[in-house]
Each structure stands twice: as structure tokens, then as C-alpha cells.
DODORO-876264 format. One record per residue (C-alpha): residue in three letters; x negated, y, z. Coordinates in pm, 1 decimal. Example, Ala and Ser with C-alpha at 12.3 -4.5 7.8 and 13.67 -1.06 7.14 Angstrom:
2
code;east;north;up
ALA;-1230.0;-450.0;780.0;
SER;-1367.0;-106.0;714.0;
% end
This chain:
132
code;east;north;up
UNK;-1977.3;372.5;-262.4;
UNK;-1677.1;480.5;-32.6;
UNK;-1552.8;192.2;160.4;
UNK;-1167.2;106.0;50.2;
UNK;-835.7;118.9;200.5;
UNK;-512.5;-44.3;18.2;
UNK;-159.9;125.9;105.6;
UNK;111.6;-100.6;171.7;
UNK;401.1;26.5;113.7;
UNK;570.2;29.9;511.3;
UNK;231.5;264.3;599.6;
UNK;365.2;511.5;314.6;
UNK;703.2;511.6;421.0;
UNK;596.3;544.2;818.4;
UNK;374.4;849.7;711.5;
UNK;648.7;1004.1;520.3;
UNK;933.6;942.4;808.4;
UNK;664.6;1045.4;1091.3;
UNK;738.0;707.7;1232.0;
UNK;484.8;534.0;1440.0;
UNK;175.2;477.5;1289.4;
UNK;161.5;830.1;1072.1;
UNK;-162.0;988.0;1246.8;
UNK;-296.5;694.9;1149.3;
UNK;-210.6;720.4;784.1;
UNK;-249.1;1088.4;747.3;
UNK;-645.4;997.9;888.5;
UNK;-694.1;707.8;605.6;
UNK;-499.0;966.8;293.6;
UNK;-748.1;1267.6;420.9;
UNK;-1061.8;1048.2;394.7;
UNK;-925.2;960.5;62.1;
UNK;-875.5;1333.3;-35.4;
UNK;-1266.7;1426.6;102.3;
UNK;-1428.5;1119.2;-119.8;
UNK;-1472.3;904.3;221.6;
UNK;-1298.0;635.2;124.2;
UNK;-1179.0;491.5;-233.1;
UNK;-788.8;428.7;-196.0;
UNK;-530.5;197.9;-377.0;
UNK;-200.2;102.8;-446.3;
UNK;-48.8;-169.5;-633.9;
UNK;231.8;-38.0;-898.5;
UNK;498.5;-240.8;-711.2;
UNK;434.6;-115.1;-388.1;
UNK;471.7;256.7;-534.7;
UNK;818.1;84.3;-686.2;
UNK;900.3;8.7;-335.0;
UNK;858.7;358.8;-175.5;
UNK;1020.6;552.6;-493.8;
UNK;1334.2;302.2;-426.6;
UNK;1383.0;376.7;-61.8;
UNK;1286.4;694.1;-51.3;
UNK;1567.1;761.0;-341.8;
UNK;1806.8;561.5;-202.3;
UNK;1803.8;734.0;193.2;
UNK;1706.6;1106.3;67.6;
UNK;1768.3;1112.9;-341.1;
UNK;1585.5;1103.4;-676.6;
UNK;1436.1;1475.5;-616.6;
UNK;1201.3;1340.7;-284.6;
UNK;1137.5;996.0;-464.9;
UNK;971.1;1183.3;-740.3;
UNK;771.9;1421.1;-493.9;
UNK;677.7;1139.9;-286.2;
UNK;557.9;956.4;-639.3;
UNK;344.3;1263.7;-694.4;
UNK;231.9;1306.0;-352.3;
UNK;55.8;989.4;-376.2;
UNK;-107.4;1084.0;-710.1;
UNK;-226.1;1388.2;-596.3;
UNK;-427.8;1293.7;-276.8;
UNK;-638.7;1045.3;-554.1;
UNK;-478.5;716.7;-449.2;
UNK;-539.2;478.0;-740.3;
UNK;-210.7;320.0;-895.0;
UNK;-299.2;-82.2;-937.0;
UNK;-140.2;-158.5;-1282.4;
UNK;-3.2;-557.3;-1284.9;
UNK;-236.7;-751.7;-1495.6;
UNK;-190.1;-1138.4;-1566.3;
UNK;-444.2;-1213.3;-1337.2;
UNK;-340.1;-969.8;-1028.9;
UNK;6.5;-1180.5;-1098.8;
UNK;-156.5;-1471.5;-1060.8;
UNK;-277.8;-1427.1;-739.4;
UNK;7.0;-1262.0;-544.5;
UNK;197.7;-1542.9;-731.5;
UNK;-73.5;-1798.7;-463.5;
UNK;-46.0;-1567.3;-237.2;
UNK;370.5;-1559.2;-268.6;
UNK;364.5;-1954.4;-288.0;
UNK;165.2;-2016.8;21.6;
UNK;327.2;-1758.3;274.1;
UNK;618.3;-1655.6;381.0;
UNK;640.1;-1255.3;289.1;
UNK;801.5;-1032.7;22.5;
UNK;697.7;-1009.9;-343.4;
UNK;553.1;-668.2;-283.1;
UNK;379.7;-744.7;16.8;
UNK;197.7;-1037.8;-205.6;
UNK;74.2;-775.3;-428.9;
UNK;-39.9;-566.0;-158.8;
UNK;-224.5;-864.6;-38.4;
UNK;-376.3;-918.4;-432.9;
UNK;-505.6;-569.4;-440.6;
UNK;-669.3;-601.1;-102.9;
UNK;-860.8;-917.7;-146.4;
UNK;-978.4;-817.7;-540.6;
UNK;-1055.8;-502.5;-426.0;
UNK;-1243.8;-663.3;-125.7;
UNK;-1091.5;-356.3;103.0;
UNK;-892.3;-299.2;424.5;
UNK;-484.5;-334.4;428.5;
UNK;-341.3;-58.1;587.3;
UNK;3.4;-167.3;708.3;
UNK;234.8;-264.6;1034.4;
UNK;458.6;-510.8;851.7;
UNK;398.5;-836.8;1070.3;
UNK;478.7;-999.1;754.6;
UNK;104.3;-958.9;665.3;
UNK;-24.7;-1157.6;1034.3;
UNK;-34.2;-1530.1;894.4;
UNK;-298.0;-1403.7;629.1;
UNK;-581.9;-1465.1;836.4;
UNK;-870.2;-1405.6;547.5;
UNK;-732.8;-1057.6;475.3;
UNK;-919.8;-725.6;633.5;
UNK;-635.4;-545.5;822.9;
UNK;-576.5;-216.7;969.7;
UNK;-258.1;-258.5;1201.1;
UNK;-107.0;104.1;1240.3;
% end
């Protein structure tokens, strides 16, 4: 089996604004496209991007960007009671947004990489973490 990456939702929005960090990002969606690696993203996190992206550039490039992510075979993390649970802990015991927390979930049930530059994410010392 592939090894797997999760997408937080600051590497999707650096990869769409060609901020710093994109290369990177473009590298971990292609590996996902050619079946190298198994990729994820939780529901909120795709909330997240379709918000900002709508808000700064309007509904039209929030719904391409939603389908962009679909199409290069990202998996969409649905919120189940016990995914809640856990970015609830993970919520409780660190200082970092809701959506980050369920970024965080994913990763560790998924037992996979973080992709991300949010230095929200640096106090979580038992996560796997791929700083962009």
C-alpha cells in the first residue's frame, strides 16, 4: 500500500495562490494522481478552502477548486462521532483552530504524514509532519 499524505488546508490554499511551499504540494497531489501515495482530506478542511477561496476570488473558483481536489483522487474524510471525538482531545489539549484539529484527527487515524506550514501544528509533537 501507498504511503499517505493528509492536506491541511493552508498547503491547499499555498498551492492554489503559488505561495511558498507550492512545488512542494504540486510534488505530494502528482504522487497522489500516479497511485504513489494514498491522499486525504478531512470535510472541514475542504469547508475551509471553498470559504476563502469564495470569499477573495468568488463562488465560480470555490467550486473549481472543490472539484480540483476531487479530481486528482484526494479522499474527502466525512465527520464521524468518533473522528469528532478526537479532534475534540486534540482541540482541548492545544492551542490551534477547529479545522486544524481535524486535520490533526485524520492524520493520526490514518497513521500518515501532515502536509502543512501552519506553525499552529508545531506543539503536536506525536504527529508525522511535512513542513512546506
Amino acid at each position: 500500500m501507498s504511503e499517505k499524505i493528509v492536506f491541511d488546508s493552508f498547503a491547499i490554499l499555498s498551492f492554489f495562490k503559488g505561495e511558498k511551499g507550492s512545488k512542494i504540494v504540486q510534488d505530494k497531489i502528482e504522487q497522489v494522481q500516479n497511485g504513489k501515495l494514498s491522499g486525504f482530506i478531512a470535510a472541514v478542511n475542504l469547508a475551509e478552502i471553498y470559504y476563502i477561496i469564495w470569499r477573495e476570488k468568488g463562488e465560480e473558483d470555490a467550486e473549481t477548486a472543490a472539484q480540483s481536489i476531487k479530481d486528482w483522487g484526494v479522499k474527502l474524510v466525512s465527520i464521524d462521532e468518533n473522528l469528532a471525538k478526537e479532534a475534540g482531545s486534540i482541540k482541548a489539549n492545544h492551542s490551534l483552530s477547529l479545522a486544524d484539529a481535524f486535520a490533526a484527527a485524520v492524520t493520526k487515524n490514518e497513521n500518515a504524514t501532515l502536509l502543512t506550514g501552519d506553525s499552529e501544528f508545531k506543539p503536536l509533537n506525536d504527529l508525522s509532519i511535512q513542513w512546506l
